[in-house]
C-alpha positions in Angstrom: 151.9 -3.7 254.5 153.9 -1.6 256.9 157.4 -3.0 258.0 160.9 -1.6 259.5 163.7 -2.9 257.3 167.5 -1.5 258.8 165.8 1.4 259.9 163.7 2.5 257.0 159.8 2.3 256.8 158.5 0.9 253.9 154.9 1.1 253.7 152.6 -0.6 250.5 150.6 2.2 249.0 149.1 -0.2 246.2 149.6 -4.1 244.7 153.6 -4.2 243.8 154.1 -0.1 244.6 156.0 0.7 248.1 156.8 3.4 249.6 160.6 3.8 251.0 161.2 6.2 254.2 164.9 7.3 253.5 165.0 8.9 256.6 166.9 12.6 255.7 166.6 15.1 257.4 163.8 13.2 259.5 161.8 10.4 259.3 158.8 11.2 257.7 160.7 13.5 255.4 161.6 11.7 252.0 160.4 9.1 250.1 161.2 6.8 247.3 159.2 4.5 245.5 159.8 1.0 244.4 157.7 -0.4 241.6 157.7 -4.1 242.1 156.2 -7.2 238.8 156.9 -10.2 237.7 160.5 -10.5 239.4 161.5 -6.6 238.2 162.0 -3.7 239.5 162.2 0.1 239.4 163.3 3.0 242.2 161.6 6.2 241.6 163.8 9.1 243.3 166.7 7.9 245.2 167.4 9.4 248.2 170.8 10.5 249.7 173.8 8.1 249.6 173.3 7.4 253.4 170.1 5.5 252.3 171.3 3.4 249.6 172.2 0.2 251.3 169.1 0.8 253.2 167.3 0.4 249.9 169.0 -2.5 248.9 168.1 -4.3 251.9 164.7 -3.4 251.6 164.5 -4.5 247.5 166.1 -8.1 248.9 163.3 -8.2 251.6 161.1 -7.7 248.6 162.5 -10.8 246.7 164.6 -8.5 244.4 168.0 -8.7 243.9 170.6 -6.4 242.2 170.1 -8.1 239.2 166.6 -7.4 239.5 166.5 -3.7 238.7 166.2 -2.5 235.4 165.4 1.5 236.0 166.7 3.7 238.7 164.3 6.9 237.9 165.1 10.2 239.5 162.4 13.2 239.4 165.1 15.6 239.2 168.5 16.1 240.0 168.6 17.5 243.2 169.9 15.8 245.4 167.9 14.3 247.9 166.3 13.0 244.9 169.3 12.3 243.2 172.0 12.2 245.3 171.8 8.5 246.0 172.1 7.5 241.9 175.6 6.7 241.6 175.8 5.1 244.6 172.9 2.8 243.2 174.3 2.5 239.6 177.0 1.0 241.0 175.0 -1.3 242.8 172.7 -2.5 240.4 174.4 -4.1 237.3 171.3 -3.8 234.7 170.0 -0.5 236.2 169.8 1.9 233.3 169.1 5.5 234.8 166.3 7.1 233.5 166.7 11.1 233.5 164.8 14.1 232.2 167.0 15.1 229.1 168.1 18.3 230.7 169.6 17.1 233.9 171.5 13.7 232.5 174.4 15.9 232.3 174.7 16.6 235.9 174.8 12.6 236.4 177.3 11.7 234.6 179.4 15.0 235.7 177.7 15.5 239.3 180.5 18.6 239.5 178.8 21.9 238.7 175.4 20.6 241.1 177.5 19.9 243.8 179.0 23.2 243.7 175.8 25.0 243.7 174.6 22.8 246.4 177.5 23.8 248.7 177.0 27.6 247.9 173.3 27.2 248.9 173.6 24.8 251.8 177.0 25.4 252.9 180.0 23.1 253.0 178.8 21.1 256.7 175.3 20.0 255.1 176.7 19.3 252.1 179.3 16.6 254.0 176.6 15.5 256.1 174.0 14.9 253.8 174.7 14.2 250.1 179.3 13.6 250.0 180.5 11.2 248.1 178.6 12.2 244.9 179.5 9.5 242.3 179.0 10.0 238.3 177.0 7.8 236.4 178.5 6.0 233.5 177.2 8.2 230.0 176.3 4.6 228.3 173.8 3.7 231.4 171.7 7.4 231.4 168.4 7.1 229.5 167.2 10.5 228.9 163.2 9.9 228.8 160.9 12.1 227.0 157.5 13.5 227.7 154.8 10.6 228.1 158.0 8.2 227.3 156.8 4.4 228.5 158.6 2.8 230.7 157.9 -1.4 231.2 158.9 -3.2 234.0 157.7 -7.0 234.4 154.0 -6.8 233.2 154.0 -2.8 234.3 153.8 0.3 232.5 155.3 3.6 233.5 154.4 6.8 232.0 156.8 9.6 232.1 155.3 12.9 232.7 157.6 16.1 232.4 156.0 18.5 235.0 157.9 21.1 235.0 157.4 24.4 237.9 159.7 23.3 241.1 162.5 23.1 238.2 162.8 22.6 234.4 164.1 19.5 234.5 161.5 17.0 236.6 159.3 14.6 235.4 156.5 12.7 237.1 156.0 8.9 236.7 152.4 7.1 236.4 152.2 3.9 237.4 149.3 2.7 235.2 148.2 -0.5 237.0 147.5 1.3 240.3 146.6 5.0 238.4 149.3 6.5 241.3 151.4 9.1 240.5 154.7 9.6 241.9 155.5 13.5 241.5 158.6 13.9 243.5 158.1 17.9 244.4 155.5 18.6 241.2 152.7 18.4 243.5 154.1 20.3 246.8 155.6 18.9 250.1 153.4 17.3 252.8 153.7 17.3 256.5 152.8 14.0 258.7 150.3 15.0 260.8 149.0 18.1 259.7 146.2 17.8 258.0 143.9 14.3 257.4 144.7 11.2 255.7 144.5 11.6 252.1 144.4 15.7 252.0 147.4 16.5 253.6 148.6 20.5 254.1 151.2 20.7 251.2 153.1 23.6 250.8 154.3 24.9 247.0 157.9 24.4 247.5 160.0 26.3 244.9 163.5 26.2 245.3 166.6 28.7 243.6 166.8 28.6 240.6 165.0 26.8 238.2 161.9 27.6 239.6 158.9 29.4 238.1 155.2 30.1 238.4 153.5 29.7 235.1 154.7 26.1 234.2 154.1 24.8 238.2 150.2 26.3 237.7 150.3 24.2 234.3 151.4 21.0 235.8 149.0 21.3 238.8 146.2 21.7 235.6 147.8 19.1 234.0 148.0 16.2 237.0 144.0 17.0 237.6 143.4 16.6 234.3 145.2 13.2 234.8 142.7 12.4 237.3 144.8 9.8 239.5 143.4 7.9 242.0 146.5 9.6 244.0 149.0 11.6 244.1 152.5 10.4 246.1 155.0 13.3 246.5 158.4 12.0 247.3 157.6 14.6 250.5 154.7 12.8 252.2 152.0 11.6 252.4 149.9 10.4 250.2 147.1 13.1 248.4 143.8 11.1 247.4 141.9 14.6 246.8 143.8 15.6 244.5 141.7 19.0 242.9 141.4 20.1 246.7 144.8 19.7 246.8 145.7 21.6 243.9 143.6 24.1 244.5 145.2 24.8 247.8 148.6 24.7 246.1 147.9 27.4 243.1 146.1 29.7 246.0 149.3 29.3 248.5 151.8 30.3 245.2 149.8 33.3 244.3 150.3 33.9 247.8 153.8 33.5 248.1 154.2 35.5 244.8 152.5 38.6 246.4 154.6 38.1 249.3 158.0 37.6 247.2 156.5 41.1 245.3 156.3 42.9 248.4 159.4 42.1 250.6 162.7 44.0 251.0 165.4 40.6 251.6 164.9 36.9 251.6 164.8 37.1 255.8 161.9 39.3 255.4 160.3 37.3 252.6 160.6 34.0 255.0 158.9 35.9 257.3 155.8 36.8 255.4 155.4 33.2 253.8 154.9 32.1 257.2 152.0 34.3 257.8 150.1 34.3 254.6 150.6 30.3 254.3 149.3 30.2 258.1 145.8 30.7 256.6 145.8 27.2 254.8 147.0 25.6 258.2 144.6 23.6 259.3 142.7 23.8 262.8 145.0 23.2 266.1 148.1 24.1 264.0 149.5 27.0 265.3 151.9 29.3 263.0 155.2 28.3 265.3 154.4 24.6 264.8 154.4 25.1 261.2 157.8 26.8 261.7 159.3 23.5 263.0 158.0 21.5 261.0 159.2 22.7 257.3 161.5 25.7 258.9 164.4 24.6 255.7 161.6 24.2 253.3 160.0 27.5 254.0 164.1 29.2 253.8 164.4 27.4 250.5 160.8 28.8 249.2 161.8 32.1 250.6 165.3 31.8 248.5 163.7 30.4 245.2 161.3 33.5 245.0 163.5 35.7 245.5 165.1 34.8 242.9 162.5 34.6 240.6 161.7 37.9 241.4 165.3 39.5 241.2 165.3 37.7 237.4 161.7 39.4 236.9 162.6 42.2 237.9 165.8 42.7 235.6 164.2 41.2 232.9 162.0 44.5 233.4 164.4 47.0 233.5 165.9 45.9 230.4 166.1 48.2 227.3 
């Protein structure tokens, strides 16, 4: 099934899972996923507050109401991930929201992420994109645990921590389909580059949780999982799933030598762009791949840095 509900593409990837478009930035952009049995519900990843009553629509179109939903599951706390989870607690009377232990502070006190968020993106995006943020009630945040189980209807959901793109995300199995939704564990995908099922992904990693070591153990981890696919909540859907991760572990080593070798985060964007062009595949020229993940390739070039700033104090250290 693939339908348009108040603006938003929904697609079914697999018997009672859905995929929600929420339409930031661009469509094609962000997903969520709805995990639909027996009458219940769960929302993996939220989306932005602008998507929200989009959501709801959609759940109703689904034969669930508000009632209906007993998890509201973000990867991680940033925020077009997260930004949409008060908004939807609100919403959803029965919702508990289930949360990596280390980020249910920053739900139910969203204060300190929106302030990094505004120093990062600036104050305009921050309005446009993710304001109001609303706090989660402390009674309604379920921290989950690594390989925690999650039941909805007939359903079981495996929690995953999968750590790398930050500390605090988790991955969620969906054991009746064997689909694993990996928010930004297993890179960001790009509609249209690349063929259906092994999509070009690029290793995002974002300021300032990010680091190498754990993301090369999750990607060894998720193959050892060996799903029938991987669904990143950045498009679209990866059925070969060891080509995939091999691709991902080369482009990071990549990016590392790249971070290693440049003199300012401008000239570090730069170079990502032209070592990451060799994984591009045919037809795609190096300027199309600039438009088409131009703020995910700044935020790679930012979260390196970074990492290799901390490196390289850490270093220098007595």
């Amino acid at each position: 099934m693939t339908a348009t509900v108040a603006g938003h593409g929904i697609s079914e990837i697999a018997e009672g899972l859905y995929r929600f478009d929420t339409g930031y930035v661009r469509t094609g952009h962000t997903a969520c996923y709805l995990v639909v049995d027996g009458g219940r519900a769960a929302i993996v990843d939220t989306g932005v507050v602008g998507n929200v009553a989009g959501l709801l629509d959609t759940l109703d179109c689904l034969g669930i109401g508000p009632e209906g939903v007993d998890y509201v599951m973000p990867t991680h706390v940033h925020l077009d991930h997260a930004g949409g989870a008060g908004a939807l607690m609100a919403a959803l009377p029965r919702a508990q929201l289930g949360i990596h232990p280390s980020g249910a502070g920053h739900m139910a006190d969203p204060a300190a992420l929106e302030a990094g968020v505004r120093d990062l993106y600036g104050d305009a995006f921050f309005d446009a994109h993710y304001a109001p943020l609303t706090p989660v009630a402390q009674e309604r945040i379920h921290p989950l645990e690594d390989e925690a189980e999650v039941r909805i209807g007939g359903r079981r959901l495996q929690i995953l921590h999968t750590p790398g793109h930050a500390w605090h995300q988790f991955s969620v199995l969906d054991v009746s389909s064997n689909s694993l939704i990996a928010g930004d564990a297993f890179g960001a995908g790009y509609h249209g580059f690349g063929e259906a099922g092994d999509p070009f992904l690029v290793p995002v990693s974002p300021p300032s949780q990010f680091k190498p070591d754990p993301y090369r153990q999750t990607l060894a981890r998720i193959r050892a999982m060996k799903p029938a696919r991987v669904l990143p909540a950045h498009f679209p859907v990866v059925e070969a799933v060891d080509a995939g991760a091999e691709r991902l572990e080369a482009m990071l080593d990549a990016g590392i030598e790249a971070a290693r070798a440049a003199e300012s985060v401008p000239d570090l964007e730069s170079r990502l762009l032209d070592v990451w062009a060799a994984w591009l595949p045919e037809g795609i020229t190096r300027e199309a791949c600039r438009d088409a993940y131009g703020l995910d390739i700044w935020l790679s070039a930012e979260g390196l840095w970074h990492w290799r700033e901390k490196e390289r104090k850490k270093q220098a250290a007595p």
